[in-house]
DRENDREN-383996 format. One line per field, with one value per residue (C-alpha): residue number from 0; residue in three letters; x, y, z. Coordinates in nm, 3 decimals, always signed. Layout:
REM residues N
n	(NUM|...) .
res	(ALA|...) .
px	(X|...) .
py	(Y|...) .
pz	(Z|...) .
This chain:
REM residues 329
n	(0|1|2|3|4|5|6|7|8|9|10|11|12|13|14|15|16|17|18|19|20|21|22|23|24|25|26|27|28|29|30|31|32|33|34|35|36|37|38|39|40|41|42|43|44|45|46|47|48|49|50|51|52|53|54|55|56|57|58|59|60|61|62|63|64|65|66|67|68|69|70|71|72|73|74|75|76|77|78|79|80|81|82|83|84|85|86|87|88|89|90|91|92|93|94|95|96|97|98|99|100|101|102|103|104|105|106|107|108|109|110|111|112|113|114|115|116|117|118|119|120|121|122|123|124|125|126|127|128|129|130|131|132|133|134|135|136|137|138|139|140|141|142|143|144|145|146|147|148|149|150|151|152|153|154|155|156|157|158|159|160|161|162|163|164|165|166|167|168|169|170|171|172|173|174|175|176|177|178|179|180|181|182|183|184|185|186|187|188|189|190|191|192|193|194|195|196|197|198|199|200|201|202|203|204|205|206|207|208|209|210|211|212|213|214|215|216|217|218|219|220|221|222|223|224|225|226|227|228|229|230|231|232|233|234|235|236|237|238|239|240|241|242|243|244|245|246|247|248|249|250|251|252|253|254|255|256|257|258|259|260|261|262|263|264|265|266|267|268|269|270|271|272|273|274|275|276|277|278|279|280|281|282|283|284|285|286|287|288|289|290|291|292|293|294|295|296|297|298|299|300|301|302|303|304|305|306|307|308|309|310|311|312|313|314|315|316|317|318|319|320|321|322|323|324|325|326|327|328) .
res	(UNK|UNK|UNK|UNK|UNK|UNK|UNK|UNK|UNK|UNK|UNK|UNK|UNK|UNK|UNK|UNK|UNK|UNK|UNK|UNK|UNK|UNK|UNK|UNK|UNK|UNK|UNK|UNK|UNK|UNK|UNK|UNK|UNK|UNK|UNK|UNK|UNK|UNK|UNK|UNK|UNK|UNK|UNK|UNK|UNK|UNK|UNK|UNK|UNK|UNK|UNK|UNK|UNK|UNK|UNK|UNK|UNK|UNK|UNK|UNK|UNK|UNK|UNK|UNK|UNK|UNK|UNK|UNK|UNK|UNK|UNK|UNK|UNK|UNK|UNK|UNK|UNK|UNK|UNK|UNK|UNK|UNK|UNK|UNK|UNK|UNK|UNK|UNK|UNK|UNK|UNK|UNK|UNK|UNK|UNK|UNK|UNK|UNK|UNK|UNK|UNK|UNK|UNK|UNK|UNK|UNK|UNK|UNK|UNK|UNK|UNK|UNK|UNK|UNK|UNK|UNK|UNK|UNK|UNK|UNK|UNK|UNK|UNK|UNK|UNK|UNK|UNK|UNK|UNK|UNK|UNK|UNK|UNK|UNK|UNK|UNK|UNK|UNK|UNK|UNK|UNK|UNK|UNK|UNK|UNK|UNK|UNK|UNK|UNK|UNK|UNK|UNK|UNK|UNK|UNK|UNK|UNK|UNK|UNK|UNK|UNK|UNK|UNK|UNK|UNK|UNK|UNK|UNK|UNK|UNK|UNK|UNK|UNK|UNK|UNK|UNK|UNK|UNK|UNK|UNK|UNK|UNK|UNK|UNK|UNK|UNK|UNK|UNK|UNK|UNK|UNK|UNK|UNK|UNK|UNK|UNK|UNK|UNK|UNK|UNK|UNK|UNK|UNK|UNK|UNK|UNK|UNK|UNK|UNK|UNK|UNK|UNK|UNK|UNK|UNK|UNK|UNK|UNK|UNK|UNK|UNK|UNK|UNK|UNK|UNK|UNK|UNK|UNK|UNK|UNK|UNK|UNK|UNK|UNK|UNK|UNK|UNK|UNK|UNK|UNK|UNK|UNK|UNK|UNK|UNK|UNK|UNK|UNK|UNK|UNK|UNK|UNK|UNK|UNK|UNK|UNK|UNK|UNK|UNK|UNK|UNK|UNK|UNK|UNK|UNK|UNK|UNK|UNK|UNK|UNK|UNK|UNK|UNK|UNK|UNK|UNK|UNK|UNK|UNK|UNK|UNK|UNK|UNK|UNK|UNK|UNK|UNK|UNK|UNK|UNK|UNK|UNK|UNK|UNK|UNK|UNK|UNK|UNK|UNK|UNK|UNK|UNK|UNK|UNK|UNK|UNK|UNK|UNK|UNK|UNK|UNK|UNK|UNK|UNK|UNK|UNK|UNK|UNK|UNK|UNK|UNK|UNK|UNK|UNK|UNK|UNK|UNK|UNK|UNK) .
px	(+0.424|+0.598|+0.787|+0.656|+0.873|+0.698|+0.691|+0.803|+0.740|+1.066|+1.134|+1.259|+1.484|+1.638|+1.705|+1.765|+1.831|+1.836|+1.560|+1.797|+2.128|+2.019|+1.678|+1.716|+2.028|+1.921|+1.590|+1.790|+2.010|+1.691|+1.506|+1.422|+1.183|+0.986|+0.964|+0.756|+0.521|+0.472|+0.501|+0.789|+1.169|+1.270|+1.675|+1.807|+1.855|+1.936|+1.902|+1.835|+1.766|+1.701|+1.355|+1.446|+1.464|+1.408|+1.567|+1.375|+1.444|+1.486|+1.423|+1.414|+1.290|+1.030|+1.256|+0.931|+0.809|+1.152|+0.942|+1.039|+0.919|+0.948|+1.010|+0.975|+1.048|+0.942|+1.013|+0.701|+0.346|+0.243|+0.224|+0.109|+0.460|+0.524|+0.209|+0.306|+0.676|+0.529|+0.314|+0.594|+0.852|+0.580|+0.518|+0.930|+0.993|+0.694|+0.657|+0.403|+0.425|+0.457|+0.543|+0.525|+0.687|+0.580|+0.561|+0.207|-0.036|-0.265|-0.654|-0.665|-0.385|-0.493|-0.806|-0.619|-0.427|-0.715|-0.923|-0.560|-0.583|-0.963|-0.942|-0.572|-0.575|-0.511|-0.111|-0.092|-0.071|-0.007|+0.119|+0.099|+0.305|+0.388|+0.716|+0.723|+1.073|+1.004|+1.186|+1.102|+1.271|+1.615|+1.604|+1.750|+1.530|+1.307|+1.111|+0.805|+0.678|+0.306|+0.041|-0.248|-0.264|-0.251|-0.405|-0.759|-0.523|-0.887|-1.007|-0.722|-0.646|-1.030|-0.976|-0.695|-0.848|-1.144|-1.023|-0.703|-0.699|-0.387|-0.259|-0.237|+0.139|+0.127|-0.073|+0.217|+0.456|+0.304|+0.202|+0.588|+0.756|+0.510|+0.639|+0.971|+0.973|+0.779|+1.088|+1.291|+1.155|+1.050|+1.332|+1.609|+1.505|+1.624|+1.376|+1.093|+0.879|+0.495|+0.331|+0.457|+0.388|+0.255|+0.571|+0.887|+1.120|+1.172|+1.465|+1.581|+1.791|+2.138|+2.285|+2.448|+2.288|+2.199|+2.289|+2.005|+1.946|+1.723|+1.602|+1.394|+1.285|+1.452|+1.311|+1.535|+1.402|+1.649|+1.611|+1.857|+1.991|+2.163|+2.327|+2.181|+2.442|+2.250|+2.423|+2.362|+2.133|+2.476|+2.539|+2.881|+2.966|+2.764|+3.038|+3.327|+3.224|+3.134|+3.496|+3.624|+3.370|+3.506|+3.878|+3.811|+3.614|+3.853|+3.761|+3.364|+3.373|+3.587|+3.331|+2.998|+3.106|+3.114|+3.159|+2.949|+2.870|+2.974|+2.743|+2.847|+2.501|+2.634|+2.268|+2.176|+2.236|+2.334|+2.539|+2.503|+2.655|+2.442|+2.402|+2.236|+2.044|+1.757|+1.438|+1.107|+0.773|+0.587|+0.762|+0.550|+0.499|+0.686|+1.029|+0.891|+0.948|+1.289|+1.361|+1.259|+1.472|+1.794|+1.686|+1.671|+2.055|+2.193|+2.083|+2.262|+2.570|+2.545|+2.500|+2.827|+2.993|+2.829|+3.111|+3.381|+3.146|+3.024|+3.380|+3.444|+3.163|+3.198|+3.548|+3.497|+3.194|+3.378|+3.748|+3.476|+3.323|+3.628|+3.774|+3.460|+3.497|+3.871|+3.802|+3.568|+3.803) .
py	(+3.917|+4.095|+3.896|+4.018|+3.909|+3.796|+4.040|+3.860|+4.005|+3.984|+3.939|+4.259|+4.081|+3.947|+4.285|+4.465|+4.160|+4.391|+4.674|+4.921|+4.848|+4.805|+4.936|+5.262|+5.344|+5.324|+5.537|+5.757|+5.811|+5.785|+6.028|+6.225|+5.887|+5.938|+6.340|+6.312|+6.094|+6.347|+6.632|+6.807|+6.806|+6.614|+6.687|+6.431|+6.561|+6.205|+5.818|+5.660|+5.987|+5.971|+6.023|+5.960|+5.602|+5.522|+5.604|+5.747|+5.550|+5.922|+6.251|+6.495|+6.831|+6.930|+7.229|+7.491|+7.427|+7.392|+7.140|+6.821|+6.498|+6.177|+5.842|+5.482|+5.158|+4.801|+4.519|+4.366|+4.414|+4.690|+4.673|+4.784|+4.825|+5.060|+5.274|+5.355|+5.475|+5.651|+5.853|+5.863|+6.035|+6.275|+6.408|+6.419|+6.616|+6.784|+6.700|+6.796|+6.460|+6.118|+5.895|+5.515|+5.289|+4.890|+4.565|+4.553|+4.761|+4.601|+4.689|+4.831|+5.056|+5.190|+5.280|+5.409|+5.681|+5.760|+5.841|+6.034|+6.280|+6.315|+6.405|+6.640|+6.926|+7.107|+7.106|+6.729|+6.464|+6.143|+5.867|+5.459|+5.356|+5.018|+4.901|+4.670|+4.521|+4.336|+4.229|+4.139|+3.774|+3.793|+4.176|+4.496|+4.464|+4.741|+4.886|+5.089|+5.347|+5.293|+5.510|+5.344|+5.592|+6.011|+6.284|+6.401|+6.750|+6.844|+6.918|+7.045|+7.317|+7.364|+7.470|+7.679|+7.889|+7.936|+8.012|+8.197|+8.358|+8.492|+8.796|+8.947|+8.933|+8.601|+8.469|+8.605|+8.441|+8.168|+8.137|+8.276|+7.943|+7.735|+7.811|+7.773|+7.423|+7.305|+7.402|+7.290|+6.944|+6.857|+7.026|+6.953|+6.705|+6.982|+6.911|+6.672|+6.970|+6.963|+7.276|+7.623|+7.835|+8.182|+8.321|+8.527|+8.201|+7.870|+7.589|+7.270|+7.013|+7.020|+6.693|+6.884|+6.802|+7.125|+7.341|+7.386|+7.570|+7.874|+8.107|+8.468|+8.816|+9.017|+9.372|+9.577|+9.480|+9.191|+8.844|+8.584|+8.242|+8.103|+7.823|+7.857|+7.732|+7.670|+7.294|+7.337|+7.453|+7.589|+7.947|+7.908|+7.600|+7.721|+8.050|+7.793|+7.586|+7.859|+8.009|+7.707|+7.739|+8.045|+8.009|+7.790|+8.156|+8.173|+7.810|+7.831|+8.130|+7.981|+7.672|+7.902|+8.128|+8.480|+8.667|+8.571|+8.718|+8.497|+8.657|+8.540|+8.693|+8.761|+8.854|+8.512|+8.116|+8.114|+8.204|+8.196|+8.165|+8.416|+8.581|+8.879|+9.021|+9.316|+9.157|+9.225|+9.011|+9.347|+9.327|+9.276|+8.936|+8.909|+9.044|+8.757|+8.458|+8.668|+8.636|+8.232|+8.163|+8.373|+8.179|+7.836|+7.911|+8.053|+7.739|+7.486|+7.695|+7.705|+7.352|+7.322|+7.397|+7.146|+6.923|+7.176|+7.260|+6.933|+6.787|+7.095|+7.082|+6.700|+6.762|+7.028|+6.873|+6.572|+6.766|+6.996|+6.649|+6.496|+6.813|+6.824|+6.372|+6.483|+6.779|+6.571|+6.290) .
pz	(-0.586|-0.326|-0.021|+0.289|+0.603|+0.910|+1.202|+1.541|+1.900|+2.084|+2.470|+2.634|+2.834|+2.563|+2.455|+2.794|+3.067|+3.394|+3.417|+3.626|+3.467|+3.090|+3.046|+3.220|+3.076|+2.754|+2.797|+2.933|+2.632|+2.427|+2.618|+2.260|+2.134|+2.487|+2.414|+2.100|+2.263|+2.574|+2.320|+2.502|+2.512|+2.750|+2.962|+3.169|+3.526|+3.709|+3.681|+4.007|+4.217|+4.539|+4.690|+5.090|+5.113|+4.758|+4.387|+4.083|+3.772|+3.551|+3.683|+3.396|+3.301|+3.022|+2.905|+2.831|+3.128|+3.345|+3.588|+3.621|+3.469|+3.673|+3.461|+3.638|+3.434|+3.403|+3.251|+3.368|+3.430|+3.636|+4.017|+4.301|+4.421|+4.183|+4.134|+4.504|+4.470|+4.134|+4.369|+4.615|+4.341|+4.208|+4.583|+4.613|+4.320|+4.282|+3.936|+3.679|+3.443|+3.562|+3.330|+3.389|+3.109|+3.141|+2.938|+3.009|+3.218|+3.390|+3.371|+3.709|+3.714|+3.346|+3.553|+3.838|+3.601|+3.427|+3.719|+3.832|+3.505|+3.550|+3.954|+3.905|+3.839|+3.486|+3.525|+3.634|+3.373|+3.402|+3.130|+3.121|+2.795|+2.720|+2.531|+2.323|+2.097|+1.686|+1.443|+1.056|+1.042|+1.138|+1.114|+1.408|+1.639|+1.683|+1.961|+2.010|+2.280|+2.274|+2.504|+2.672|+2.869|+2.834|+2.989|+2.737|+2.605|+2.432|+2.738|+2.954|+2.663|+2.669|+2.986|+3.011|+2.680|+2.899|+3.214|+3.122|+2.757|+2.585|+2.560|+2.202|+2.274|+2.420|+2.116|+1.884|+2.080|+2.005|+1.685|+1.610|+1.818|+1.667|+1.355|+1.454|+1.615|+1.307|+1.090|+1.351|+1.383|+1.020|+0.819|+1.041|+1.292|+1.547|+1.844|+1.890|+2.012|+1.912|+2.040|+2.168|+2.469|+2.510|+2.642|+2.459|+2.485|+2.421|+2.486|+2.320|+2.441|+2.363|+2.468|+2.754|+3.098|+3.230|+2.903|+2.662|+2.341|+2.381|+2.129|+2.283|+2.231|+2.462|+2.610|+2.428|+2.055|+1.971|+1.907|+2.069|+2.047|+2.312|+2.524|+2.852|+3.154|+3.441|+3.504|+3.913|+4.158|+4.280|+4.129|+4.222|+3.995|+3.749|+3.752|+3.803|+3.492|+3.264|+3.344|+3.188|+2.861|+2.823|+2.780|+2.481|+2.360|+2.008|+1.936|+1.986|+1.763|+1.541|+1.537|+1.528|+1.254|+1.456|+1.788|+2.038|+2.401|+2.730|+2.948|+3.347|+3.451|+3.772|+3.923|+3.826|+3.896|+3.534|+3.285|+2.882|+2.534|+2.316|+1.942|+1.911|+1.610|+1.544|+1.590|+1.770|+1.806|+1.690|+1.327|+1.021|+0.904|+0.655|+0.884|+1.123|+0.869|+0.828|+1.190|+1.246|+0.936|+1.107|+1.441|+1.293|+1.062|+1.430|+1.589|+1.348|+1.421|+1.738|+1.744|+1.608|+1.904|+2.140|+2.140|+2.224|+2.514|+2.628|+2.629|+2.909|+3.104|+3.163|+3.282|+3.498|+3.666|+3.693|+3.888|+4.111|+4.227|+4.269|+4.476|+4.690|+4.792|+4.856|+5.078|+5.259|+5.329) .
């Protein structure tokens, strides 16, 4: 007979004691667990950003989208309190999902978000997910994400393919990414991505605030994957940063496999690492599989080099940061 163990709820302060100073930190580091639930991939922007008076528990930024996602904790039951500054940060940031995490939801504010998804309109979605921590006998602990709460996607992509029907491009867009972050995500646990967009693009995080993965179709009949620098809503750092990236140039190309373009983009905020090869949405089927497989080989590579680059970027942010407190003392 087989010896089942016995399954034990555990306290989540036993696990996490203080909400902002353990809890947060380490949602914030496990931001790709809370992705698969919302079906997007999630990049941290902030923990505890400020909204006037008050601070956000995680801004972040669904990277299809590139709008933000808010994320407010509790270690508790839901309150009042709460529902209020969740409002409050969703008005601040002007954010598309708002996502609120608790031990328990109460009744009335289940109500309150679903009456919030059925009155919003098509873009706004809100989440209630409750988090719970086991353990098998003396077992890890483990925890679970759990959503009581989700916006009814039936009916909101109902909508959209009634109201606003793809292009035959769009369409091959994306039935092409679909196919992509399926490999992506089952083969090579790559990206917790779900569904694709109707556009010629689409980004992954990287692990590097502000520096996704992208692959795209670019106008000029090739296919690209990329690491996309666009750290700072100031162009200048962005510049000042990517200068750095790029006088470690021999070793990323020594870590990816081949040359590879540092593109400063000087018309844009950003800047990017890319690879280049012939391909076009409009190629046969078969040359399409070709391309997705090339895409998905160029991102493992490319992956590859994330530490060179991460190690930089930290450092760099870190000394401009440090420059600008001196200046100003």
């Amino acid at each position: 007979m087989p010896d089942f163990g016995t399954i034990k709820e555990v306290a989540l302060t036993a696990i996490w004691p203080h909400e902002a100073a353990d809890f947060t930190p380490w949602l914030a580091e496990h931001l790709d667990a809370l992705s698969s639930i919302l079906d997007m991939d999630l990049e941290l922007i902030e923990i505890e950003a400020a909204v006037g008076d008050f601070a956000l528990d995680i801004l972040a930024r669904d990277l299809q989208s590139q709008r933000y996602v808010i994320i407010e904790n509790q270690l508790t039951k839901t309150d009042h309190d709460h529902l209020g500054k969740l409002l409050t940060y969703a008005a601040g940031h002007d954010a598309e999902t708002i996502v609120w995490i608790s031990k328990n939801i109460r009744d009335e504010h289940r109500r309150t978000l679903e009456w919030l998804n059925q009155r919003t309109d098509e873009a706004t979605r809100f989440f209630g997910i409750v988090v719970e921590v086991f353990r098998i006998d003396d077992s890890k602990p483990a925890f679970v994400l759990k959503p009581v709460v989700r916006p009814n996607e039936w009916l909101r992509e109902t909508t959209r393919s009634t109201s606003k029907p793809a292009s035959s491009r769009g369409e091959a867009y994306r039935a092409f990414f679909q196919s992509l972050i399926d490999v992506l995500r089952e083969k090579h646990r790559f990206t917790g991505l779900r569904r694709a967009q109707s556009a010629s693009w689409c980004s992954y995080t990287s692990g590097i605030r502000g520096v996704p993965f992208g692959t795209s179709f670019s106008a000029d009949g090739r296919a690209r994957v990329e690491l996309y620098f666009d750290i700072s809503k100031d162009a200048e750092l962005n510049k000042r940063v990517f200068s750095r990236v790029t006088e470690a140039r021999s070793s990323i190309e020594a870590a990816f496999g081949e040359p590879l373009e540092f593109e400063a983009l000087d018309a844009r905020r950003a800047c990017r690492i890319a690879c280049y090869f012939p391909g076009s949405i409009l190629a046969s089927p078969d040359r399409l599989v070709e391309i997705r497989d090339e895409m998905v080989n160029r991102l493992l590579r490319m992956k590859s080099v994330v530490p060179i680059v991460k190690k930089i970027v930290e450092e760099a942010v870190n000394e401009d940061f440090t420059d600008e407190e001196e200046s100003e003392s």
